[in-house]
DODO-974142 format. One record per residue: z negated, x negated, y negated of N, C-alpha, C, O in turn; residue number from 1; residue in one letter. Coordinates in steps of 0.2 Angstrom, whole numbers. Layout:
<nodes>
{node {Z, X, Y}, {Z, X, Y}, {Z, X, Y}, {Z, X, Y}, NUM, a}
...
</nodes>
This chain:
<nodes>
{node {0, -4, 6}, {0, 0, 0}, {0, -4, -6}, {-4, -9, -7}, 1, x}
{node {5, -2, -11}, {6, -6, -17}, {-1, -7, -21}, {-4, -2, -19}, 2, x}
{node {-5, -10, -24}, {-9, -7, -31}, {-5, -8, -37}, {-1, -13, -37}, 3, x}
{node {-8, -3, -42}, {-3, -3, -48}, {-5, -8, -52}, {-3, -8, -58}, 4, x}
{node {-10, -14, -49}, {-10, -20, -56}, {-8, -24, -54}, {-7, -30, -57}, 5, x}
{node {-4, -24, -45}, {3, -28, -45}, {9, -27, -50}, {10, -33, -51}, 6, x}
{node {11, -24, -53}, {17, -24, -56}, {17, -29, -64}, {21, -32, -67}, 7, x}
{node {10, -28, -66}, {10, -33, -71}, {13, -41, -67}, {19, -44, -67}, 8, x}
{node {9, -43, -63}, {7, -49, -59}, {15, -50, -56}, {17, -55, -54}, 9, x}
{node {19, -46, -55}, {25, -45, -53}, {31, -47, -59}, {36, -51, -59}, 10, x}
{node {29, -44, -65}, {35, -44, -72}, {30, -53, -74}, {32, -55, -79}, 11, x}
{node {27, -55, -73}, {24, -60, -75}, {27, -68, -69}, {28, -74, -71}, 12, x}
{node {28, -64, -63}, {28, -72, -58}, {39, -71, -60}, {43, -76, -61}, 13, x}
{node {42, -65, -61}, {48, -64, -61}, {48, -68, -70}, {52, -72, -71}, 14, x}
{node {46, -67, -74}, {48, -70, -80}, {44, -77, -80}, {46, -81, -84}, 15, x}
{node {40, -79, -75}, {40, -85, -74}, {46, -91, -70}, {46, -97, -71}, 16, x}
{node {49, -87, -67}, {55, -91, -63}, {61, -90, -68}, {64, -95, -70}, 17, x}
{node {64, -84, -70}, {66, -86, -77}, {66, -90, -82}, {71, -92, -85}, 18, x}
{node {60, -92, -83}, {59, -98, -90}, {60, -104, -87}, {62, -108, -91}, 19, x}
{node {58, -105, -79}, {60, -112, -74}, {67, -113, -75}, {71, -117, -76}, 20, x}
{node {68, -108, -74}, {78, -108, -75}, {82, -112, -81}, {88, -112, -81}, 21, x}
{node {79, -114, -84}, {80, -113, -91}, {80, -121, -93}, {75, -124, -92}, 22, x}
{node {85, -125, -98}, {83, -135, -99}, {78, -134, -102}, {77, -130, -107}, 23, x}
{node {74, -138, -100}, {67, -140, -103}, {65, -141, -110}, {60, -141, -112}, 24, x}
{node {71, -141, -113}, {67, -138, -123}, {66, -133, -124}, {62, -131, -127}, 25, x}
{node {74, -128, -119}, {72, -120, -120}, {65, -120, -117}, {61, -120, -121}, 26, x}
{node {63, -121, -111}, {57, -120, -107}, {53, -121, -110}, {50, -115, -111}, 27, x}
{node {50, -126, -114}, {45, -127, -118}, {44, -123, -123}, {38, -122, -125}, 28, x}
{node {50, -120, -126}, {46, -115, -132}, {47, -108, -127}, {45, -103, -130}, 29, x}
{node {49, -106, -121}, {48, -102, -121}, {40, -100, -115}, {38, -95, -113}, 30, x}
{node {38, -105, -115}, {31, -106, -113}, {25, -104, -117}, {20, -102, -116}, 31, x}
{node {30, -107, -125}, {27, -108, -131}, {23, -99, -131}, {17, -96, -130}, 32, x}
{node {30, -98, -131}, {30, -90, -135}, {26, -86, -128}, {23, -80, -129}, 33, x}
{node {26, -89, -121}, {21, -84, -117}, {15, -86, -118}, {11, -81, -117}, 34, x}
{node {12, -92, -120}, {5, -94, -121}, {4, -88, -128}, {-1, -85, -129}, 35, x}
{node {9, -88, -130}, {4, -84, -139}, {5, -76, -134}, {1, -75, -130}, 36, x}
{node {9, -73, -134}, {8, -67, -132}, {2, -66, -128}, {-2, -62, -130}, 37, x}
{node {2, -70, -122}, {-3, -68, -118}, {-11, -70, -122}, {-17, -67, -120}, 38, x}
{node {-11, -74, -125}, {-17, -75, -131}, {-19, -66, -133}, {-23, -63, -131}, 39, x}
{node {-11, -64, -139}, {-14, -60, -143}, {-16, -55, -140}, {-19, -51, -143}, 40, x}
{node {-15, -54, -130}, {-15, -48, -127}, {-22, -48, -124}, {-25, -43, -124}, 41, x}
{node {-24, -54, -121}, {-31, -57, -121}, {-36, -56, -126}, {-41, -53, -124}, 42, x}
{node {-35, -57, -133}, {-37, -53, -140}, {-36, -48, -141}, {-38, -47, -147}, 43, x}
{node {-35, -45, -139}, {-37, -37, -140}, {-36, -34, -135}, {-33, -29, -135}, 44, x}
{node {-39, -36, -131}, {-43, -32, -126}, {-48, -29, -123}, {-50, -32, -118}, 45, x}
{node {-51, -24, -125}, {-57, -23, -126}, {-62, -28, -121}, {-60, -30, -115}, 46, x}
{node {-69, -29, -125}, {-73, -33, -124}, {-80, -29, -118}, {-83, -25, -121}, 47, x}
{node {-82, -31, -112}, {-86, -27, -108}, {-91, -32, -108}, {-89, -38, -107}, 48, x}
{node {-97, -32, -110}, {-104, -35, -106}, {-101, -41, -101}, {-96, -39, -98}, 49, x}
{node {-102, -45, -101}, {-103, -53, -96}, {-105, -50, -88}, {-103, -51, -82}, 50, x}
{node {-112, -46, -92}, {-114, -43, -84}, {-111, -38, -79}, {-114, -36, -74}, 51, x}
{node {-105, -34, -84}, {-101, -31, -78}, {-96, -34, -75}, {-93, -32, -70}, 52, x}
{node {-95, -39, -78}, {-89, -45, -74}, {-92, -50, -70}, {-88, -53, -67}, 53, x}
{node {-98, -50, -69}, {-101, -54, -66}, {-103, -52, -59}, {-106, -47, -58}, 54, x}
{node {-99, -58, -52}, {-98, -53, -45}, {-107, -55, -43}, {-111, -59, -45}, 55, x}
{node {-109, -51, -37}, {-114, -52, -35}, {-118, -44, -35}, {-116, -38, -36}, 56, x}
{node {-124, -47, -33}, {-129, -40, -32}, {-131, -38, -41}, {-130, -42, -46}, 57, x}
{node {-135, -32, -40}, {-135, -30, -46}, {-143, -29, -50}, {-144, -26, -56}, 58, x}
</nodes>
């Protein structure tokens, strides 16, 4: 059975072999441009307590 937070992890490892594809100056800014994206997407997203993300007993 699929889960649905494969498909991010799917459009992520697929534009990751696209950008391999690619001569190494493209590559590099196009790495450029996934590091900030993924920054501003990491930045605002909402912020949960330490201790809900934290695995173990409770």
């Amino acid at each position: 059975m699929e889960h649905p937070r494969d498909e991010p992890t799917d459009a992520l490892w697929s534009r990751l072999r696209l950008i391999e594809g690619q001569p190494l100056a493209d590559r590099a800014e196009a790495y450029g441009s996934l590091h900030d994206e993924l920054m501003k997407r990491l930045e605002s997203a909402p912020r949960g307590d330490a201790r809900d993300a934290a695995p173990g007993p409770r």
